[in-house]
N, C-alpha and C positions, 0 to 999 in steps of 0.2 A: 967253306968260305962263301960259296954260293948261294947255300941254303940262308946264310946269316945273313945277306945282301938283300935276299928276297923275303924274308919273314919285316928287317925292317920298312921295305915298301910298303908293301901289305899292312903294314900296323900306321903309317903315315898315311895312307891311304883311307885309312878307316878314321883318324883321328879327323881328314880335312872330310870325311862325307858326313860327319856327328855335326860337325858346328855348320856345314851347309846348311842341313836339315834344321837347327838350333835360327840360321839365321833366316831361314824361309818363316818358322813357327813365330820369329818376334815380328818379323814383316805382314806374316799373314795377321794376327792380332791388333796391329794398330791398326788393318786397312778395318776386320772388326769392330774394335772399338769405336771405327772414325762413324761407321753405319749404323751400326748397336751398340751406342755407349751406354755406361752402366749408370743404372740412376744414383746411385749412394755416390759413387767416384766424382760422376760430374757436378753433384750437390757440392761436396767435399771442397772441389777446384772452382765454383762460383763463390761459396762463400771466403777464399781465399782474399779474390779478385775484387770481391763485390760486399759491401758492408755497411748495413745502417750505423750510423757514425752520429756520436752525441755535438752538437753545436753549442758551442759557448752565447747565452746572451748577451744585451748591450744591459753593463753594469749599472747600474743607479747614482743618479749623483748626489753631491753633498754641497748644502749651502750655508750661508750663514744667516744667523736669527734675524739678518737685515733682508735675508732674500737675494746676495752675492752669489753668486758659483764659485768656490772653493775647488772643486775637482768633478770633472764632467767627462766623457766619456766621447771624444770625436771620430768618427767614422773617416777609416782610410784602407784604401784599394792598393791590389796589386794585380796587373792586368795580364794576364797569361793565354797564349794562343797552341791549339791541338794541332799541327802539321798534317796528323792525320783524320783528322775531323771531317765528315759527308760535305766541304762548302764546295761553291760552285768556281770550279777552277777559272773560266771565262773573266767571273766575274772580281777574281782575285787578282787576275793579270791587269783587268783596267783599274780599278781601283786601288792599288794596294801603295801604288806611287802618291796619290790625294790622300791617301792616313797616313803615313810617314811624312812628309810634308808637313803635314796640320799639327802631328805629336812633335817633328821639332819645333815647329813656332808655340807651341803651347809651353814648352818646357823647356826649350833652350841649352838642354844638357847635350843631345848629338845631331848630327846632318842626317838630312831624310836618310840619305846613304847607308848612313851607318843603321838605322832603322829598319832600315828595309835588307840590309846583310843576315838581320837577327832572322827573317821570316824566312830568306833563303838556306841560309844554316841549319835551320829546324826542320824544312825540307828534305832536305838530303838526307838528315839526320832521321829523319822520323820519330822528331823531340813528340812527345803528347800534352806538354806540361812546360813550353817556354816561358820565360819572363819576359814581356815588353816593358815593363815600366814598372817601378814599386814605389808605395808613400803617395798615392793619388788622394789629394783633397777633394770631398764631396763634390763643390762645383766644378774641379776638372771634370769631375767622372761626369757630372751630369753634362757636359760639351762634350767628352770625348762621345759618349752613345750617338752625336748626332754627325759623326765622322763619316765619310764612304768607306762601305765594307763592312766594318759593327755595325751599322747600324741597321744591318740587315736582318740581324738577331744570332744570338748564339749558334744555335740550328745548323744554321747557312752559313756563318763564319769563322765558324768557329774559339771565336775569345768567351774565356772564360774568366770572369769577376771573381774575385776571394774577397769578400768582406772583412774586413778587421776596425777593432774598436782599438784608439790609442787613448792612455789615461792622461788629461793635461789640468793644470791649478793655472784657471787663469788669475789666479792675483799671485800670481808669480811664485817669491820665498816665501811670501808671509804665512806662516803658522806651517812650512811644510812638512814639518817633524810629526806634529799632531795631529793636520791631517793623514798623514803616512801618506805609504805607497800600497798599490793595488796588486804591485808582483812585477808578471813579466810585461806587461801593456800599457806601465807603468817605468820602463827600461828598467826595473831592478826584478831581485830576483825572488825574494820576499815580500810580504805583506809585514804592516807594523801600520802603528798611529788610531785612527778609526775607521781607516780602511779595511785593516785586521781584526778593529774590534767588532765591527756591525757588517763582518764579510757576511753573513747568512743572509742578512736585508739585502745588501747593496747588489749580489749576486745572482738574484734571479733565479728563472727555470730552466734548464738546460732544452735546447730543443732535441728531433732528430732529424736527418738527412740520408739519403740513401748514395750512397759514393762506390768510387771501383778504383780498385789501386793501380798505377800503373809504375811505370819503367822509370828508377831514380827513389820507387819506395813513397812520390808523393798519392795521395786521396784526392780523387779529382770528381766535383758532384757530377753525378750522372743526371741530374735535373734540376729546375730552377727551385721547385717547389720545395718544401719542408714536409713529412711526416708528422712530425709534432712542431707545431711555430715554438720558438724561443721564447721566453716570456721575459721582456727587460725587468731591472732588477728596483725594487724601492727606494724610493727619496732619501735622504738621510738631510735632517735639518740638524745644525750646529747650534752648540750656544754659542759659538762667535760673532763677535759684533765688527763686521769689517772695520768699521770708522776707527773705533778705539784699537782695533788690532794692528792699524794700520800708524796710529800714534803711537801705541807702544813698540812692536816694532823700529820705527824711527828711530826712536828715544834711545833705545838700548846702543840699538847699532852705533848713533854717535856716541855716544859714551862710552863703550867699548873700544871705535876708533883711534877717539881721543886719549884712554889711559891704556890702549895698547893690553888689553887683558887678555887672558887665556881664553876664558869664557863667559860669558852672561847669561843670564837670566829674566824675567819678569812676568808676574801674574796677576793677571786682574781677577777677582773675583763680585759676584754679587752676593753679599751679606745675608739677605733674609733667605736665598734660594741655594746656594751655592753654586750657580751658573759659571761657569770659567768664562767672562766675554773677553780677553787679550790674555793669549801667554805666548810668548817668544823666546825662542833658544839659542844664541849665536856662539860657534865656534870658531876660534880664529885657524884658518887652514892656508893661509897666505900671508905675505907682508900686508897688513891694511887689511884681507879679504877675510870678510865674516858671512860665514853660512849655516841657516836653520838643519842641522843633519843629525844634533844628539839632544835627547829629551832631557837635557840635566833638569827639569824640573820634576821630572816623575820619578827618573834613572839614576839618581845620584845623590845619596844619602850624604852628607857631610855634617862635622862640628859647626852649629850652628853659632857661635861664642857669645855674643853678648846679646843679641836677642831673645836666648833662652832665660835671659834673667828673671824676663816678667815672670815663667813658669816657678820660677825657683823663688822667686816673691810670694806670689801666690798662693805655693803651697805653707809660707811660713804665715801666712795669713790664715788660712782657714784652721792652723792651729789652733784660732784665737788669742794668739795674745800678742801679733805683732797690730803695731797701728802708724798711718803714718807720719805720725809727729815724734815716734820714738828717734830714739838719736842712735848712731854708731861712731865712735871716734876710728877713722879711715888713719891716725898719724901724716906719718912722712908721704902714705901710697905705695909705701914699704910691705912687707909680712912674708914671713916663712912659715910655711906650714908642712909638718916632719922634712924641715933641710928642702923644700921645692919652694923656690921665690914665685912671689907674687905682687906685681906692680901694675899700678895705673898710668891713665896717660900723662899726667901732670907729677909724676915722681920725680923731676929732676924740676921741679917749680916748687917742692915741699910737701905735693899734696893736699886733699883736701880740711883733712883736719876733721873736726867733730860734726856733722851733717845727721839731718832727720832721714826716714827713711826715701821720705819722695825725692828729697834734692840728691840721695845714694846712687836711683833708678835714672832721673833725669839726668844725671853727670857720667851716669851708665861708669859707678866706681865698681871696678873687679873687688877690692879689698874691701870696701864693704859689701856687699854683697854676700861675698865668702863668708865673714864673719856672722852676719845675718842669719846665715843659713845654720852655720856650727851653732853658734848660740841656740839657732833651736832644734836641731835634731840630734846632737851631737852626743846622748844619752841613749838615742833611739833612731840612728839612721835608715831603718827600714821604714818607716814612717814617711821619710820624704822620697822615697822611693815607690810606695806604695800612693799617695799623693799626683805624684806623677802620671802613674799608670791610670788612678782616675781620671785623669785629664785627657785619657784617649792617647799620650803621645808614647807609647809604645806597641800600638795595632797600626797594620796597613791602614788605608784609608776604602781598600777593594774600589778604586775605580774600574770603568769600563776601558781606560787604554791598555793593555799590554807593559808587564815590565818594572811596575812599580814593585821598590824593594821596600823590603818592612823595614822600621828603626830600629835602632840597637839602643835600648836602656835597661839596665845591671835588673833583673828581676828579683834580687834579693842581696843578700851585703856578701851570701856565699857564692856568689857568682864566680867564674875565672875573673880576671882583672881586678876585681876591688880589691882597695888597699885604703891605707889611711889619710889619705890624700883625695880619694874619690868622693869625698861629700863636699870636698870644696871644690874641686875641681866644675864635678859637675852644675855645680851652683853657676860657674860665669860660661856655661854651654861645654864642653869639653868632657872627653870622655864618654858622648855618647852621639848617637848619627840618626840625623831628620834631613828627608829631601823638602826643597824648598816648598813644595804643594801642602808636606806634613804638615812644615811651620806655619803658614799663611792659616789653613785648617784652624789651627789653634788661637789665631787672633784673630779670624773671623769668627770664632765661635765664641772668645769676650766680647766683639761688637756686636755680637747677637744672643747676648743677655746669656751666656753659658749654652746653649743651644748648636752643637757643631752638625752642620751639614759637609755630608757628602760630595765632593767636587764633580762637577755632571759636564761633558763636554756634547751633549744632544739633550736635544728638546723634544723632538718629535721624529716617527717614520711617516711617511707617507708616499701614498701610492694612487698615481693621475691624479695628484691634485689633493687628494683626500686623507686626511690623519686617522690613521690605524692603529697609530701606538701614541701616548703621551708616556713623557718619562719625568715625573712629577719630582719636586724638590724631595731628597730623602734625608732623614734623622739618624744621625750618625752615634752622638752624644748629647741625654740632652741633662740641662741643671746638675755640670758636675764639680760644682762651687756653689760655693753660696753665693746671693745677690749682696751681703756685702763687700765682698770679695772681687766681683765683680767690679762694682761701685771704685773700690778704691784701684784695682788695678785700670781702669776708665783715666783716674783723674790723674794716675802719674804719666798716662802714654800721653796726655794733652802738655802735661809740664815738661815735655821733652819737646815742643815747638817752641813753647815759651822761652823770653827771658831767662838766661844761664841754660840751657838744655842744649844738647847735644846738635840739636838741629834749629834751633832756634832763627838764626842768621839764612837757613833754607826756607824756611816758610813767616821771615820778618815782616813782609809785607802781601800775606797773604789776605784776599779776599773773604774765606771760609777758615774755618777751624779744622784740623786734621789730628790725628793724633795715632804715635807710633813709637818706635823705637831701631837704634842704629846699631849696627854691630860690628864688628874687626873683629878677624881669630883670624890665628896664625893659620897656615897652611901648614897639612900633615901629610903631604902624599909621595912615597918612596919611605915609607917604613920610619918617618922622622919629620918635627917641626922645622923648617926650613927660615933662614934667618934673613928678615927682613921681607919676609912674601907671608900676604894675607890677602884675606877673602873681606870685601866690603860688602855690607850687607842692610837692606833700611824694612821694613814692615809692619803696617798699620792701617787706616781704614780712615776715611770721609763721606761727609762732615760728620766732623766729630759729635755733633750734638743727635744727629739722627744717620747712624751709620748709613751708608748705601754702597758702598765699595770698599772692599779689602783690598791689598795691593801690597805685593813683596818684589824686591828687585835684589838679584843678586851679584856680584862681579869681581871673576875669581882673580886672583892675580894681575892687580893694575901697578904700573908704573907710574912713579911719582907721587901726587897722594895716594893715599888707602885707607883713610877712614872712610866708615859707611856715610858718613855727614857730607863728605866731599864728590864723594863717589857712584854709592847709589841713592841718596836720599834727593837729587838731582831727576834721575828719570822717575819717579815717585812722583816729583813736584809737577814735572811736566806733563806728564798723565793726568792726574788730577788735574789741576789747571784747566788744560783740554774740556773736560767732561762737565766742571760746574762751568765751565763759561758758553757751552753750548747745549746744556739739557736744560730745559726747561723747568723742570721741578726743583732747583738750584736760585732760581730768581724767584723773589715774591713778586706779584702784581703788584703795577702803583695804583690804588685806587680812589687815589686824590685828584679833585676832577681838574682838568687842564683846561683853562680858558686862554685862548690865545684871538689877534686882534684877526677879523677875517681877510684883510688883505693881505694876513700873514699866514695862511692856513695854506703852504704850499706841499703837494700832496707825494708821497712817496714812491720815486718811480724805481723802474726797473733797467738795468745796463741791457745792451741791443746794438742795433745799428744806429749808428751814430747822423746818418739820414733820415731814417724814420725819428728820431728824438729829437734832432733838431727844428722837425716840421710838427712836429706835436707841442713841443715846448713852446713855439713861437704861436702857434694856432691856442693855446692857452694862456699866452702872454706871461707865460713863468721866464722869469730873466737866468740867462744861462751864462754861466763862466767855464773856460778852459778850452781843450782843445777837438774840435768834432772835425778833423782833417782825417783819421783814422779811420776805416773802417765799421772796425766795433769799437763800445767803448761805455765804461760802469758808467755808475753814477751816485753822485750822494745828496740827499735834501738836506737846506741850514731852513732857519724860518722865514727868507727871502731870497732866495734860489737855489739851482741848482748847479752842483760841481761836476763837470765830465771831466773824464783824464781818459787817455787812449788806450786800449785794449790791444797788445799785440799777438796774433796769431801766427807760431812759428809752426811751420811743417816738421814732421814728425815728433811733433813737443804735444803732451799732454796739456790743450788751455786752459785757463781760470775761467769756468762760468757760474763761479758765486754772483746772486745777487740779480742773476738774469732769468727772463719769463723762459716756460719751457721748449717756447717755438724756437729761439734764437737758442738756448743751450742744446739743442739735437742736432740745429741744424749747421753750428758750430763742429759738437761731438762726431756725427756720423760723416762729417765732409772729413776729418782727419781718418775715419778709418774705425771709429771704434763703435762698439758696442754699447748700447745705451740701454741700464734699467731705472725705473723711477717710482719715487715711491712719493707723495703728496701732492701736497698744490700750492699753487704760490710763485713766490720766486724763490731758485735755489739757494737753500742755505748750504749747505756740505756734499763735499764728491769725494769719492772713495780712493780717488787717484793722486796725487799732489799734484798741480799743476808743474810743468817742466819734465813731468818724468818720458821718459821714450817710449814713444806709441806703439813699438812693435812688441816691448815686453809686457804692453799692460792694453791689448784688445779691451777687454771688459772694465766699465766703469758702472759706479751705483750715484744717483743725484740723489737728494733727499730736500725737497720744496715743501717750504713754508711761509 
């Protein structure tokens, strides 16, 4: 028992003198290593610690064809201090009280106290990577550097700057679909729009930096400098035209407002180029509240219903042997075709009875139409199918945004779906899917003589100032009609303004000539036409006589009316409107010479202060009516005086300085707060902002003087 008692000492013995020895040999070794460290290991553990690190550039901005900022790129700080940073403790103790201090009154969020708990916390802590503050505007930053204590320099005090670029649209919603977003700098998490399209422009060169990881996992720079500078990223110029974006926009939204729709739509386009200058997208996401967030004009193929008529004319046209004085008897507005009814919108009035083909198109009759179509393909429906396909309305359109879906038309009569009902069907739009851009496409390419251009939302890159890329008009389709075809699908989109035409009463006392067509189709969405919900629809191009703008509006699901006559051919009207009464190449010169009597030659002035005009006006002896008690205040010339009325300037209200010299509209503009770009000379005719709107949403304004 003894022997057993001692053999186990002995062996416990031996086991605690192994791991002695074990624990001398790891003690002796690190004192080793600490003297003779290995060069591979220590490489190993520096580049753990220690890492050139790629730096994101400052991204490019995008503007509009006016020279707006659409989406820019604003530098904002987050201010971080090393607790254990070489600063000079002395001088951390007198001053550290006057920067806390300062950073409350600067920022208002907490008491020096509180301020100055973060630097003690970090302290103790032995943070290396504290936050004092996040979201610093450039001009904070530049005040805070001249603090006690920063401003001794990194070195010595430790704080360290994190630069970050935030992505912001100073013209607020407008177009923010199609400009997209930029990702995460941009608070989302994706790119889309043509922030996504021209990411490789907008983007830049990545720089490098040399950093060292510390405690919490963040990279904190080891020095001020860069390795490789960052190269900001290229210009992107839009074809958007703030002004008109800014009118379309408007337009929609109230009419959207008003008939309570689902969704809207509207595109402007230019004719001979295919420039997109307005398109806007509103979804309704609230009671009343409508937000630019889904591209239904690129993203959203739908039945386009009676709009597609012209197409389905067109093609019975270049048969040769429809013409427009041929007649179709339309009956009651009645017709079956295999057991599927088909009526117009005056079928419980009788109908239109016997009509030529123009007055079919202008009264946009479904029943003729249809029959129009049967009568001529009805032997040979792949014909008008293939007719179609010439017309380009079955390809993408391949723009440069992201997401556009292709259309859906039957490629042959063996297609799935087609049945005996599909040749009329598709005759009055139905049965087959165009997003609204498709459509517009196709009636911009009749007001451009069969010629369909490519919808283009940039004009140019550029980079410091300089064009490096031009992104020229491009040919999408071109002469895929005939020009007499053409010709007469011309003269029925004009008889739809006119007298008896669908739209007529919209554009009854119009200035200029336009010419278009209106559409209603049921709404199809949940697997079935749903009863009494339709999509109003209006698109066409002005003046009619020498196109210059296309222009489609859409609007899904309105309450109350819902033809496109009442609905969209409304924001159509206002747009246009807009454009010939303020562009120039819409007015002829009078060039009939005016002789007026010279004590009547009183001269055109400009709105100002209402001081300075009244002692001008008087120093000129021009006799002055109204009120100059006001501050500011316009002004209008008759042929024997002049009219003031008072000019009110409310705080945080976007003012009216149409009509005024450029000294008094800046100095108006930048006393409220805002950003001032300007483009001519003269007195201001147009600003990018509506007067009334709130200063705080709309910093950036555009004047345009003439």
């Amino acid at each position: 028992m003894e022997n057993k008692t001692h053999n186990i000492g002995s062996r416990a013995y031996i086991v605690f003198i192994c791991f002695a020895l074990l624990a001398v040999a790891v003690i002796g070794r690190v004192f080793f290593l600490q003297l003779f460290p290995d060069p591979e290991a220590s490489l190993l553990a520096k580049n753990y610690t220690e890492r050139v690190r790629d730096i994101v550039p400052v991204r490019g901005h995008i503007y509009s064809s006016d020279g707006s900022l659409l989406a820019t790129s604003v530098a904002e700080y987050d201010l971080r201090w090393d607790a254990k940073a070489s600063y000079n403790i002395d001088e951390y103790r007198t001053k550290i009280d006057s920067f806390c201090v300062k950073m409350s009154r600067l920022f208002g969020d907490q008491s020096s106290a509180q301020y100055k708990s973060i630097f003690s916390k970090a302290r103790v802590d032995g943070n290396r990577y504290v936050l004092i503050k996040d979201k610093i505007t450039h001009p904070q930053m530049q005040m805070i550097r001249d603090f006690p204590f920063i401003k001794m320099g990194p070195a010595k005090a430790g704080f360290v700057v994190v630069n970050k670029h935030v992505r912001q649209r100073p013209q607020g919603p407008v177009a923010r679909r199609t400009i997209g977003s930029a990702g995460v700098s941009d608070g989302d998490t994706t790119r889309n729009g043509l922030e996504l399209a021209y990411d490789s422009w907008l983007s830049g060169k990545k720089g490098k930096q040399l950093m060292e990881k510390i405690p919490g996992g963040y990279w904190k720079p080891m020095e001020n400098d860069y390795i490789v500078e960052p190269e900001q990223g290229c210009d992107v110029i839009s074809t958007i035209n703030s002004h008109l974006q800014d009118v379309a926009h408007t337009a929609l939204m109230k009419q959207c407002q008003s008939s309570k729709a689902s969704w809207g739509t509207v595109i402007l386009m230019e004719v001979e180029t295919g420039y997109v200058r307005a398109i806007s997208n509103l979804k309704r996401t609230g009671d009343g509240v409508y937000e630019d967030i889904e591209n239904f004009a690129v993203t959203h193929p739908v039945e386009p219903g009676s709009t597609f008529k012209l197409a389905s004319l067109m093609a019975c046209m270049e048969e040769g042997t429809l013409h427009l004085d041929d007649t179709v008897d339309t009956g009651n507005g009645r017709i079956s075709f295999h057991g599927l009814e088909m009526t117009d919108s005056n079928a419980d009035k009788g109908g239109h009875g016997v009509i030529n083909i123009e007055q079919c198109f202008e009264m946009s009759s479904n029943v003729g139409t249809a029959l129009i179509v049967k009568r001529t393909f009805k032997n040979d429906p792949q014909k008008f199918l293939d007719h179609l396909h010439r017309f380009g309305l079955s390809k993408p359109l391949d723009i440069e945004l992201k997401g556009e879906l292709a259309p859906s038309i039957y490629a042959n009569t063996k297609s799935k779906g087609w049945s005996g009902v599909s040749l009329t069907q598709m005759a009055i739009g139905y049965e087959l899917l165009q997003t609204p851009l498709q459509m517009l496409s196709f009636y911009n390419a009749v007001a451009n003589n069969g010629k369909m251009m490519r919808p283009l939302f940039v004009e140019e890159i550029r980079k410091n100032n300089r064009v490096i890329e031009r992104i020229r008009p491009q040919v999408v389709h071109e002469d895929f009609c005939t020009g007499k075809t053409i010709e007469m699908a011309k003269k029925m989109m004009e008889g739809v303004m006119e007298e008896g035409g669908t739209a007529d009463y919209v554009f009854a006392k119009s200035s200029y000539k336009a010419a278009g067509k209106t559409g209603t189709a049921w709404l199809n969405e949940g697997g079935g036409y749903q009863h009494r919900r339709y999509r109003a629809s209006f698109v066409g191009y002005f003046p009619a006589e020498n196109p210059k703008y296309s222009c489609i509006v859409m609007i899904n699901n309105p309450e109350g009316a819902y033809y496109g006559s009442s609905v969209a051919a409304p924001v159509f009207k206002e747009l246009s409107d807009k454009i010939c009464s303020t562009e120039l190449e819409f007015h002829k010169a009078n060039t009939e010479p005016q002789v007026l009597a010279e004590e009547k030659m009183i001269p055109i002035s400009k709105g100002g202060s209402s001081k300075q005009l009244s002692t001008v006006f008087r120093g000129l002896n021009i006799p002055m009516e109204g009120d100059v008690n006001s501050e500011w205040a316009k002004t209008s010339s008759a042929p024997d005086k002049v009219t003031v009325t008072p000019l009110n300037i409310e705080s945080g209200k976007v003012p009216d300085v149409k009509g005024m010299g450029l000294r008094d509209a800046l100095h108006i503009l930048e006393n409220q707060g805002m950003k001032v770009q300007v483009f001519g000379t003269g007195k201001v005719n147009t600003q990018s902002v509506n007067p009334g709107a709130p200063v705080n949403s709309n910093k950036y304004i555009t004047i345009h003087l003439s």
